[in-house]
N, CA, C and O of each residue as an XYZ file, in Angstrom:
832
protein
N     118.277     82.616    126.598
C     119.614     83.211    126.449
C     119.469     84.708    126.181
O     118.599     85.102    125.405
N     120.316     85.574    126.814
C     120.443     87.168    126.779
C     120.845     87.534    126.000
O     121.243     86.586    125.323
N     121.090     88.575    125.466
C     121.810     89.499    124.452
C     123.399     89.120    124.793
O     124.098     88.439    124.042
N     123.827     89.666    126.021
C     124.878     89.281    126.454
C     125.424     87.821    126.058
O     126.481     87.804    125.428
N     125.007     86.985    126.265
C     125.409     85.538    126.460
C     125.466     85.228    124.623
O     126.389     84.637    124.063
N     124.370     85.737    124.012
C     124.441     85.218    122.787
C     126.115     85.691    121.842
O     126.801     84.968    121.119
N     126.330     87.177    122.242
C     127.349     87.766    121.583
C     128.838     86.756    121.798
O     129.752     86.412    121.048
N     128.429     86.475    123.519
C     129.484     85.702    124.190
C     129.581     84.363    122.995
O     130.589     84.122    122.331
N     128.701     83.844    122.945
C     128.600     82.773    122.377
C     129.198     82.654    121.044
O     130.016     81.795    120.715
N     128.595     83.838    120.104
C     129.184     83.994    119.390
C     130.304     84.179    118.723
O     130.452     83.933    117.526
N     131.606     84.871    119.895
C     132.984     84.851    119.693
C     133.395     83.790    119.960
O     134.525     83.488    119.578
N     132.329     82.551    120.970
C     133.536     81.280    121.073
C     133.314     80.802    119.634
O     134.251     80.157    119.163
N     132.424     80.965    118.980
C     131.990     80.151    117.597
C     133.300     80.326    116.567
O     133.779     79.574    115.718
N     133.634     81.582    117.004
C     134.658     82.287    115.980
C     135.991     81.826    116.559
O     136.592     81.306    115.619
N     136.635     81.777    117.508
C     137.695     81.729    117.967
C     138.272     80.872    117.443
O     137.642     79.824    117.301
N     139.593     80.919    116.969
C     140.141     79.837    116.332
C     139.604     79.275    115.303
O     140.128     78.210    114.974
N     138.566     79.707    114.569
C     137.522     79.917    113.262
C     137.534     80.655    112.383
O     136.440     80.637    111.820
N     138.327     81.438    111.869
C     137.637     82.776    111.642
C     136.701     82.122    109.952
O     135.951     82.838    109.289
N     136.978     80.930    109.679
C     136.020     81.008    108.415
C     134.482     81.098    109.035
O     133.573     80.744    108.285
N     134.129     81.587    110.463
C     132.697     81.715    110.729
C     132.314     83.101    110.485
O     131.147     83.441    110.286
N     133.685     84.198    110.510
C     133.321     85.650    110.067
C     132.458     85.978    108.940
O     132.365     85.286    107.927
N     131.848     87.034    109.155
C     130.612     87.406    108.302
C     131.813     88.073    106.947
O     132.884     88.616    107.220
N     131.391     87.896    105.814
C     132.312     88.367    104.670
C     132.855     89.731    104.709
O     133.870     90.040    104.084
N     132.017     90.754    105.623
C     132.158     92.389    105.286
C     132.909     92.680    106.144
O     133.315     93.842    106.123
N     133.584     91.431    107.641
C     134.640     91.302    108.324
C     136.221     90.716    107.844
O     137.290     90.558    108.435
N     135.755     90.505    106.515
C     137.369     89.552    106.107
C     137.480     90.152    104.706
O     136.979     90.007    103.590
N     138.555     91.031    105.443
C     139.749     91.990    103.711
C     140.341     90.701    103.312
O     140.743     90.582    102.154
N     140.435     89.742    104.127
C     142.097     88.865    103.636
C     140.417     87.686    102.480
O     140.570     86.516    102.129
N     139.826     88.066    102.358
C     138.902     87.328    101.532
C     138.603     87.690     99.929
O     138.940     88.863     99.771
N     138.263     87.310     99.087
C     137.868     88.015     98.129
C     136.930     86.775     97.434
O     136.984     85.575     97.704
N     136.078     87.447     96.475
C     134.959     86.569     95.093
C     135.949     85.773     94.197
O     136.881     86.312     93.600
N     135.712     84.641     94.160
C     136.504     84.121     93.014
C     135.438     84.236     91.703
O     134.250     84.507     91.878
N     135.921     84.035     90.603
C     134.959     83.850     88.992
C     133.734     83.440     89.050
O     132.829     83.948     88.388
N     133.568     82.325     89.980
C     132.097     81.531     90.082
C     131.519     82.018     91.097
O     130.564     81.381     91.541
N     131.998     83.537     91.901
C     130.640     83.741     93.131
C     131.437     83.676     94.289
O     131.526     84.673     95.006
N     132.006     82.672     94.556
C     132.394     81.842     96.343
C     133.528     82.397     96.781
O     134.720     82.479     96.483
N     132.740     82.759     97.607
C     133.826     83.754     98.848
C     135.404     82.823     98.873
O     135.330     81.618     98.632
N     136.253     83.206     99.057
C     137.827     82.387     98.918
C     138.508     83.118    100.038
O     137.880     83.986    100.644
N     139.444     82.901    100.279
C     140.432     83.260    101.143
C     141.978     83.443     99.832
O     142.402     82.713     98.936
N     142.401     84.824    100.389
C     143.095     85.207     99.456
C     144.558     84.479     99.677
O     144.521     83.729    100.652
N     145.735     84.512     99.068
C     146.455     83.533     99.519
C     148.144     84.591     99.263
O     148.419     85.339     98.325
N     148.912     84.272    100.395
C     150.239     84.590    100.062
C     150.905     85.493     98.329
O     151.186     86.664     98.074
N     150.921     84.100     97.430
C     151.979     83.798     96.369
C     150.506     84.052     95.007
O     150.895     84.363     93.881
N     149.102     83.913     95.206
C     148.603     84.238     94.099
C     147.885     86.003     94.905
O     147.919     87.069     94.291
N     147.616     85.923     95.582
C     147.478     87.902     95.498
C     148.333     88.716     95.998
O     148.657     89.589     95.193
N     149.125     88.828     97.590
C     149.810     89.534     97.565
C     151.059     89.601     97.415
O     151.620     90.557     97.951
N     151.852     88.651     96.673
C     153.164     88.602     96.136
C     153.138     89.643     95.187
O     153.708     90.719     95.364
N     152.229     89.226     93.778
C     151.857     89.910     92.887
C     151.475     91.334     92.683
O     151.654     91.928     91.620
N     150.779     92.014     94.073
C     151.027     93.050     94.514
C     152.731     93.910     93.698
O     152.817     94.653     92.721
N     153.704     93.435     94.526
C     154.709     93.840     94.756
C     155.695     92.950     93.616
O     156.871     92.794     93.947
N     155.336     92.490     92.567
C     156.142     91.918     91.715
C     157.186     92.754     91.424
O     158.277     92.185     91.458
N     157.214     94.175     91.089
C     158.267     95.039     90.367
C     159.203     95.479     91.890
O     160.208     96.177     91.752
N     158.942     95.192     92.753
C     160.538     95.213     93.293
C     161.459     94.015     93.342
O     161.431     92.801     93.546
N     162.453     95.194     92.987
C     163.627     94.562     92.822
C     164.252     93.433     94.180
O     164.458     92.228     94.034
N     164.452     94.205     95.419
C     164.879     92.569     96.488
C     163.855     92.023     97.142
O     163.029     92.451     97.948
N     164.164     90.553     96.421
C     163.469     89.093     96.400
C     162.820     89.265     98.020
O     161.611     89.090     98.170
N     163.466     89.525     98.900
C     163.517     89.293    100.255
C     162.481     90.297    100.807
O     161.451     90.074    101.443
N     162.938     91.275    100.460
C     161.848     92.733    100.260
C     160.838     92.642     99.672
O     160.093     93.535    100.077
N     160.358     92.040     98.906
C     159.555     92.197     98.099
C     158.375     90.626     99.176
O     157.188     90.574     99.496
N     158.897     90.199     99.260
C     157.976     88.899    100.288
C     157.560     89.576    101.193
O     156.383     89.547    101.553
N     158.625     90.441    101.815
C     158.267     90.704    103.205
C     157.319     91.822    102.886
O     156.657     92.041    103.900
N     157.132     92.254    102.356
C     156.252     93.377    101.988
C     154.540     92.737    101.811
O     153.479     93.248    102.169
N     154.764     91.684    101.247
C     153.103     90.829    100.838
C     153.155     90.642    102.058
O     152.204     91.306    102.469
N     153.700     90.115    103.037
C     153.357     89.428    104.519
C     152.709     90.694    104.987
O     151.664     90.603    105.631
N     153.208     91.824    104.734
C     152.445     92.953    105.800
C     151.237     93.419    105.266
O     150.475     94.157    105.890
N     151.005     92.942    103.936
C     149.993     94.003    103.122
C     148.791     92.763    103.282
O     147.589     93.022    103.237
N     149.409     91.205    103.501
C     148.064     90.662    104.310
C     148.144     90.717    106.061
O     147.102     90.491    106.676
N     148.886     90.897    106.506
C     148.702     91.199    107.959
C     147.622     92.746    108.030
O     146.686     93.106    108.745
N     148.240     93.232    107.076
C     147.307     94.494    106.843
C     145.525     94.368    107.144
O     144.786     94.852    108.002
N     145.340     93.583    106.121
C     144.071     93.268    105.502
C     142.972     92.173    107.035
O     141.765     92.092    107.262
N     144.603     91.353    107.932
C     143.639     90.849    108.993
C     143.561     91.616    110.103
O     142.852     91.338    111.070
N     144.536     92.953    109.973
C     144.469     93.769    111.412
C     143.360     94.797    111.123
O     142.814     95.434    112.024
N     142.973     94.961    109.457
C     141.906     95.977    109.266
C     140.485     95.280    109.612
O     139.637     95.926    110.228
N     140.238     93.903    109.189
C     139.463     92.909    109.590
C     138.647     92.901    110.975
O     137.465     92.999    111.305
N     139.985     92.721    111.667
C     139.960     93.066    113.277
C     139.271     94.013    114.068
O     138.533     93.859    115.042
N     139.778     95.356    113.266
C     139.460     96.509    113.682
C     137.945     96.844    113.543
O     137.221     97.394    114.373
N     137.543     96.252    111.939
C     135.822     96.639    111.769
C     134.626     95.813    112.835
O     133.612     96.143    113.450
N     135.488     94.475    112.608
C     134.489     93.639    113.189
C     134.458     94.570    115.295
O     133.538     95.167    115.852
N     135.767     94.268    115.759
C     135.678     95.315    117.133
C     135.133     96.292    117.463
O     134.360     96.486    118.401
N     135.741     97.352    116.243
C     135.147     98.725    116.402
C     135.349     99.228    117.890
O     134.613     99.829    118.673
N     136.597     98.760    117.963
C     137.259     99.514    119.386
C     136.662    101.363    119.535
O     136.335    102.123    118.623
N     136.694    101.554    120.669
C     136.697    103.147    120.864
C     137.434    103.244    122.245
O     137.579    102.372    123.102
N     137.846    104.507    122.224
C     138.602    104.941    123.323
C     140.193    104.790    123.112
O     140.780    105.035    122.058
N     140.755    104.361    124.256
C     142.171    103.830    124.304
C     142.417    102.574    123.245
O     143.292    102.608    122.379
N     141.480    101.424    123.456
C     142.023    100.371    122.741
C     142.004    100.709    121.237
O     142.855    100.159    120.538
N     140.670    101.992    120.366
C     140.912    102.387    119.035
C     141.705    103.205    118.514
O     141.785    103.530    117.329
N     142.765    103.816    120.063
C     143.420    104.482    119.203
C     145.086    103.461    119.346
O     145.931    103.603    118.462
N     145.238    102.887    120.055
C     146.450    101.770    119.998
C     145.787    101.129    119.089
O     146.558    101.239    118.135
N     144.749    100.438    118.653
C     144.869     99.798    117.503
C     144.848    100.353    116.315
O     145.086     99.626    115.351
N     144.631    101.412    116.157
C     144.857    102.658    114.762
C     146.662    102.680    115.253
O     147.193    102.302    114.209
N     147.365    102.829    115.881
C     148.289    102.950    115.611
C     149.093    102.086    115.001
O     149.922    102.328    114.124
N     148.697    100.601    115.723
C     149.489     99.609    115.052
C     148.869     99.543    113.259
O     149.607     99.533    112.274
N     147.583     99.511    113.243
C     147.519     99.950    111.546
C     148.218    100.787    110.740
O     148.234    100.822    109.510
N     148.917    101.599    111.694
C     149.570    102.969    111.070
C     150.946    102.645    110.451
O     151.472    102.964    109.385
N     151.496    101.596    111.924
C     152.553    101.316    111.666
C     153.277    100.462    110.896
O     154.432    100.642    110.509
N     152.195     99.022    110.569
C     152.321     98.340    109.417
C     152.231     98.797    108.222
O     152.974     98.538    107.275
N     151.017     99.713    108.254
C     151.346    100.492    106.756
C     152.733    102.015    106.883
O     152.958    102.710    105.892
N     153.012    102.105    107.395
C     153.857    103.249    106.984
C     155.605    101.833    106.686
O     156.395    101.783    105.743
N     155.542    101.148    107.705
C     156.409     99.881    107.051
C     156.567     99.522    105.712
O     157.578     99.269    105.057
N     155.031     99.553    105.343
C     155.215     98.987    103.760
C     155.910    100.600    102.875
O     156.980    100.683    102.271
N     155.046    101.516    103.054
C     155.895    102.893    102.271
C     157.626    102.825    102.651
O     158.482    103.325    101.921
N     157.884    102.181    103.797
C     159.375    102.218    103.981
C     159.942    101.477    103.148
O     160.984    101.940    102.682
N     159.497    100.083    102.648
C     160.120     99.413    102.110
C     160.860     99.620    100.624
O     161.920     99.419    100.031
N     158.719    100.496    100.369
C     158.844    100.158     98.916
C     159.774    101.606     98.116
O     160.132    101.834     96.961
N     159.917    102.474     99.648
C     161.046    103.516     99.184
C     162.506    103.264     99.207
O     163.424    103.925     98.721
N     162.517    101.815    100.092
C     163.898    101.887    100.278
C     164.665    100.631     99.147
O     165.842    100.283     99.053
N     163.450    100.184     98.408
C     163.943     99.404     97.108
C     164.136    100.228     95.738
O     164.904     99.946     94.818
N     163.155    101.433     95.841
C     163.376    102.449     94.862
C     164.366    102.974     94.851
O     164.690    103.533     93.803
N     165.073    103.011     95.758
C     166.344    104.275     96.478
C     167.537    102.960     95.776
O     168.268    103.054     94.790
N     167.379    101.989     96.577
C     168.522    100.978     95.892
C     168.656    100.595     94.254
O     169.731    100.472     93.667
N     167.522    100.460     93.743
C     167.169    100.335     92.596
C     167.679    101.691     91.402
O     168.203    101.513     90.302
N     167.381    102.799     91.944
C     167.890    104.205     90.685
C     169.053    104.036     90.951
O     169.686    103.922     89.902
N     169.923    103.930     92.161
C     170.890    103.866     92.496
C     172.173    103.131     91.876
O     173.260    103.461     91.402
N     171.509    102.043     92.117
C     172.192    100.939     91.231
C     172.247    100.882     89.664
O     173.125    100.297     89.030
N     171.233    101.542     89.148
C     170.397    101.150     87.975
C     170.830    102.621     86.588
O     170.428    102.778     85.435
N     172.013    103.609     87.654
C     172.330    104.644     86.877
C     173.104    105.397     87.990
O     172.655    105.974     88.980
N     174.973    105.170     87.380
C     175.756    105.940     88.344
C     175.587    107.148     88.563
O     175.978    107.567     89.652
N     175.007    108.014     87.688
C     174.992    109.158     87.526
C     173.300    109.588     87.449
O     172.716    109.898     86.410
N     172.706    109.520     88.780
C     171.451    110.333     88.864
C     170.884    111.549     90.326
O     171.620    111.701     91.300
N     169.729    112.174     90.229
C     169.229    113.015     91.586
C     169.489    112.527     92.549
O     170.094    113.061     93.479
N     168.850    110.806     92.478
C     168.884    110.345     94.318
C     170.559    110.625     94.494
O     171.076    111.552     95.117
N     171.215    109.570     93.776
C     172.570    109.580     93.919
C     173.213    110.621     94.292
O     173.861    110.557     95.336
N     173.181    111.917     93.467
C     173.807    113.471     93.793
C     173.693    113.376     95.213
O     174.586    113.207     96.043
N     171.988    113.563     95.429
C     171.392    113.783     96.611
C     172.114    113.325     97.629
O     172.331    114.063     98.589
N     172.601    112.036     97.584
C     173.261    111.860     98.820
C     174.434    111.923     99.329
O     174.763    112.017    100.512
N     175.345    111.845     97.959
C     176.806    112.258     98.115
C     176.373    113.615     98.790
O     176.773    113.599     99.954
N     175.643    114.890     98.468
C     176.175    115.713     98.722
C     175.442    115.807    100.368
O     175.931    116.558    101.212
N     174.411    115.072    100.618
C     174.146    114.841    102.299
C     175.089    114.313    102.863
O     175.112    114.458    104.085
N     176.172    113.541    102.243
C     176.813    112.321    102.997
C     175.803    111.085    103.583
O     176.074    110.628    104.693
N     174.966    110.698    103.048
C     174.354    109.864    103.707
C     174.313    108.440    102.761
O     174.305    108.165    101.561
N     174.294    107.812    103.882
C     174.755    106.147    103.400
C     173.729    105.505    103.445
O     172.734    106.110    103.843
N     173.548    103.633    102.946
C     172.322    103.142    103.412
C     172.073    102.858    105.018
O     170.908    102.793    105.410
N     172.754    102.753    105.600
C     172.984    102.494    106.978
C     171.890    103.704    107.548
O     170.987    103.348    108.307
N     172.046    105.466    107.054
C     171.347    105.834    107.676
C     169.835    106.341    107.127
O     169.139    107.282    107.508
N     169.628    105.414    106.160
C     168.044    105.528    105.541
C     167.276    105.122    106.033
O     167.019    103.932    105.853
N     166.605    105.816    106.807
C     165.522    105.662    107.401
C     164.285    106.404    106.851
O     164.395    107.231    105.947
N     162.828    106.012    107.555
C     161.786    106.039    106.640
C     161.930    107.757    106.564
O     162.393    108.183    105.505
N     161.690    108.421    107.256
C     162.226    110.164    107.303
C     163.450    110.656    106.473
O     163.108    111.627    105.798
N     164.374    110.422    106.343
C     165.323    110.231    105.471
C     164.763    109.603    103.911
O     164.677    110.409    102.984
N     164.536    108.707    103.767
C     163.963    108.428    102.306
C     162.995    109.159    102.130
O     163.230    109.632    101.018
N     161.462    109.844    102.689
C     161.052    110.881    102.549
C     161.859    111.941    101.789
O     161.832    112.118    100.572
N     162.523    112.564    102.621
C     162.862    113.571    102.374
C     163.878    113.650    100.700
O     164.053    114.662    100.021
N     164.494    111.981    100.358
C     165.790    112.174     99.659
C     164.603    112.462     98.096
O     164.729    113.342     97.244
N     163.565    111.421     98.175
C     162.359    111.458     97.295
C     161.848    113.114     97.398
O     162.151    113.814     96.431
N     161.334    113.551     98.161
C     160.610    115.086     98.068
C     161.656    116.190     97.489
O     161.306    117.092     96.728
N     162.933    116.007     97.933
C     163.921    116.724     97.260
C     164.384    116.725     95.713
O     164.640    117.796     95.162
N     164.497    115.351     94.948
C     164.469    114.608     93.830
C     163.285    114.621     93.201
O     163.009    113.777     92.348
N     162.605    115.417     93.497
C     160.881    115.832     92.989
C     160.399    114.616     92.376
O     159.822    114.682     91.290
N     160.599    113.386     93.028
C     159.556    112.225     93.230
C     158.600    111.678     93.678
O     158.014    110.618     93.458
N     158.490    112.471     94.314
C     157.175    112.660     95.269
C     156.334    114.084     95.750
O     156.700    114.931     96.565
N     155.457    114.045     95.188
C     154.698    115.706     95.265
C     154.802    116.026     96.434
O     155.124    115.200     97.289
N     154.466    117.708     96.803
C     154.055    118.173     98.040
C     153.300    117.559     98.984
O     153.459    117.490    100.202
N     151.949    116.856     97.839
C     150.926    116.230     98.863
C     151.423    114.879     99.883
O     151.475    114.710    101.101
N     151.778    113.963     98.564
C     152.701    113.345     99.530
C     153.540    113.232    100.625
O     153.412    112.435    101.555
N     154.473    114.131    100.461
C     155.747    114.531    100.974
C     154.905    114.746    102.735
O     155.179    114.189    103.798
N     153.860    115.760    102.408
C     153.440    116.187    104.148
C     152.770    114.805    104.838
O     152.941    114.418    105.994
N     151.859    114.101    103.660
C     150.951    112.846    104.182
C     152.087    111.694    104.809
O     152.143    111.198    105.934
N     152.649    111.561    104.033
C     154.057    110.452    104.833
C     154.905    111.324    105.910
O     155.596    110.717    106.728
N     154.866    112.534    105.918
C     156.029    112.948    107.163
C     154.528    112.632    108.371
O     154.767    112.022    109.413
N     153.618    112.931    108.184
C     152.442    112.504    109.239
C     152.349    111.400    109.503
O     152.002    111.123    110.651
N     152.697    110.034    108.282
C     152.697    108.742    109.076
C     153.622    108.766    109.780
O     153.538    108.489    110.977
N     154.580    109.061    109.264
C     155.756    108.659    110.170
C     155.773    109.251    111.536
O     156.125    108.702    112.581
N     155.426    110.210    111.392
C     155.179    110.869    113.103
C     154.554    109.829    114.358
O     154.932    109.763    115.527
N     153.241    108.894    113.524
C     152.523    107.982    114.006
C     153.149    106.730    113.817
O     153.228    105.985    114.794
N     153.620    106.360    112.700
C     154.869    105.290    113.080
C     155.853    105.408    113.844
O     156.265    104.318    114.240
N     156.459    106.372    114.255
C     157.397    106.923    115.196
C     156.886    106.222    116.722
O     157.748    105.701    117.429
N     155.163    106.250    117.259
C     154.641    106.125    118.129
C     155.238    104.482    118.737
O     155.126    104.263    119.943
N     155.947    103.241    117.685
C     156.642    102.478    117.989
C     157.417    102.039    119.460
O     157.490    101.084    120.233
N     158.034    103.685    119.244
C     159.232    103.840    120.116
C     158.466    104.536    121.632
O     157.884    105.620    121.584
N     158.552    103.937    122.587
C     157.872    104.529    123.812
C     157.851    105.736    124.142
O     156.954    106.439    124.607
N     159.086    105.969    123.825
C     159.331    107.484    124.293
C     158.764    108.686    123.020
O     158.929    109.905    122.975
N     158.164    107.896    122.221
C     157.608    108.978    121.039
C     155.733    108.626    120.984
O     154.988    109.181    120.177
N     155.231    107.519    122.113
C     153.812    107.187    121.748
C     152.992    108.327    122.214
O     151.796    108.270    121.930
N     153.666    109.954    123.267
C     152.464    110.432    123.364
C     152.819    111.959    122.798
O     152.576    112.868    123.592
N     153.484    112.404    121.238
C     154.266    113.019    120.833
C     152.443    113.757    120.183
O     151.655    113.114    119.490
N     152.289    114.802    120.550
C     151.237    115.714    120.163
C     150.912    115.408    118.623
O     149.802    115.674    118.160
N     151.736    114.948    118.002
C     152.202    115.813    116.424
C     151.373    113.873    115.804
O     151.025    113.611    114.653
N     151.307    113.035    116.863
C     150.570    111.689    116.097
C     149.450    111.102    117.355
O     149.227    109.980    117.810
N     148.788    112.749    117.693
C     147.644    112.454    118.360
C     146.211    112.152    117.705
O     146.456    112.041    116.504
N     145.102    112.001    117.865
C     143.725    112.247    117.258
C     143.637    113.509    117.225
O     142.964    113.837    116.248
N     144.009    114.430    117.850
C     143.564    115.911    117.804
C     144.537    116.204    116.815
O     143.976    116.850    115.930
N     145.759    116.022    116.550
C     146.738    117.080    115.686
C     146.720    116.050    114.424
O     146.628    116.697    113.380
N     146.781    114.631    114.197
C     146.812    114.041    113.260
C     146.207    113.236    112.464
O     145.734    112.113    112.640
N     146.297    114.262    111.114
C     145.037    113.899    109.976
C     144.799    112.382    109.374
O     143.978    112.050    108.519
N     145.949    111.394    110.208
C     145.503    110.026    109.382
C     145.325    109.556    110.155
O     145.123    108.378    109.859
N     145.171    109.894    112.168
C     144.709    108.771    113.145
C     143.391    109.166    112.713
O     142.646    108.233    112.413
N     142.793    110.695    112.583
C     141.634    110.687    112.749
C     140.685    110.028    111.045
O     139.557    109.978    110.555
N     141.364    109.850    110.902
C     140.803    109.308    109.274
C     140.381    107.794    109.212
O     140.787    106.996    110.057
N     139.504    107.412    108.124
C     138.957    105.864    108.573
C     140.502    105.320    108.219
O     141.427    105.988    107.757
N     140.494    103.861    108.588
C     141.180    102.784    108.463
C     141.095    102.666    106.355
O     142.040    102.660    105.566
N     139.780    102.602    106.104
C     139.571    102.282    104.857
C     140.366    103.546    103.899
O     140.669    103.275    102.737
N     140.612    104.651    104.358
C     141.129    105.817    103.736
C     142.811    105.369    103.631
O     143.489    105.270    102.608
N     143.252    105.121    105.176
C     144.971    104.573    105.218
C     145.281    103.848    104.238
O     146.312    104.130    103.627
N     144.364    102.561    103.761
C     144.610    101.336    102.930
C     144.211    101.998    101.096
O     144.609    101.719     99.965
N     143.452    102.748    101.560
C     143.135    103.005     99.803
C     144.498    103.988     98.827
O     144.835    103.975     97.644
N     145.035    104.850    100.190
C     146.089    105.933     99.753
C     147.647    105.022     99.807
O     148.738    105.378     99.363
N     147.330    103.928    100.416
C     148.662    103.549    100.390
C     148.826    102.122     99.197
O     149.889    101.565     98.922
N     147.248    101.725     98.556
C     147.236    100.888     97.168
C     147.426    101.767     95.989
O     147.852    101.281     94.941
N     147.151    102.980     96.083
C     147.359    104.282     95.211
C     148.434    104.722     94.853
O     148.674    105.348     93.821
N     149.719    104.179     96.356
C     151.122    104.943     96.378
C     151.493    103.714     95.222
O     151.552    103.828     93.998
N     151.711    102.548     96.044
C     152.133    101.591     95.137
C     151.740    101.435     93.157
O     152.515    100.948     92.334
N     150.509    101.945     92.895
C     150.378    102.228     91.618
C     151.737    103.207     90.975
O     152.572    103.045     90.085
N     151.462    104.136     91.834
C     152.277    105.107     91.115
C     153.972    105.094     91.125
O     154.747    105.535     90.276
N     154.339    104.195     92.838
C     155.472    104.028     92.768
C     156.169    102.766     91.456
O     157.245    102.910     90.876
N     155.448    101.898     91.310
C     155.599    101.305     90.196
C     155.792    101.383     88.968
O     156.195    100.425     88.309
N     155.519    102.605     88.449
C     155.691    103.600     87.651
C     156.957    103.906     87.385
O     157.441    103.917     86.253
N     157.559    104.175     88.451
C     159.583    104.725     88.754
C     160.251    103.438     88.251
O     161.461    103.643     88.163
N     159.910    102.144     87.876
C     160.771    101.281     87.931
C     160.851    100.932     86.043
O     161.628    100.084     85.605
């Protein structure tokens, strides 16, 4: 048997398997107390993640992406795409995670909101006129960077995802501004996207 044939072989082993993946291929895995590799689960790790938001509904849907996260980063190491297919698959990484920053801004936004008639976000938007209808992830950016809730550093690092989450929409996938050449988080590892966006959530947790 060839080099070729063995590798071949090897993905049928896996297909529809993945407990045959080597451990340093599976985020959605972790050590339990006694040593043994586990498979991480929904409702005991990434619910818990996201306990302090406030909608129930939001707050699920948010663990679903932060392990979809963990099997599309999975994906990506074990492949190690290059070319066209690494940079469509860096995008869709981009876009699940800039999803989760949408969420967890747009429960914060509902949450001060609700939680005190009289505050910044609130001002903030009476005097934009802007409603929930038109909060979008660029829009909550901005209502946060204005309400000095979010630093400078921030403020530029999320208007850059979003440029690359933007890539969604067809008519925005070949927009200079969320290329490898102009943008600082396609060209950045996968492991960098996931560490800055477990970092946001520390701190956004904080606001509540």
């Amino acid at each position: 048997m060839n080099f070729i044939e063995e590798i071949e072989k090897a993905y049928y082993m896996v297909h529809n398997n993945l407990a045959y993946l080597p451990e340093r291929y599976c985020f959605w895995k972790k050590r339990s107390i006694d040593g043994k590799v586990i498979s991480k689960t929904l409702s005991g790790d990434y619910r818990p993640i996201f306990c302090f938001v406030r909608n129930p509904s939001l707050r699920n849907n948010l663990a679903e992406l932060r392990m979809c996260l963990d099997y599309h980063h999975s994906l990506y190491r074990l492949h190690k795409p290059g070319l066209i297919f690494g940079w469509q698959h860096k995008l869709v990484l981009c876009q699940i995670t800039a999803s989760i920053y949408e969420g967890l801004l747009f429960d914060l936004f509902e949450y001060q909101v609700k939680s005190c008639p009289k505050n910044s976000v609130l001002n903030f938007c009476v005097k934009q006129k802007l409603t929930d209808n038109r909060l979008g992830f660029g829009a909550l950016i901005e209502i946060f960077f204005q309400t000095h809730q979010i630093n400078e550093k921030w403020y530029n690092y999320l208007i850059k995802l979003k440029h690359v989450r933007d890539t969604v929409h067809p008519k925005s996938l070949n927009n200079p501004r969320a290329s490898f050449k102009e943008n600082i988080i396609v060209r950045g590892s996968v492991g960098t996207l996931i560490k800055n966006l477990d970092s946001f959530i520390k701190n956004i947790k904080k606001k509540y």
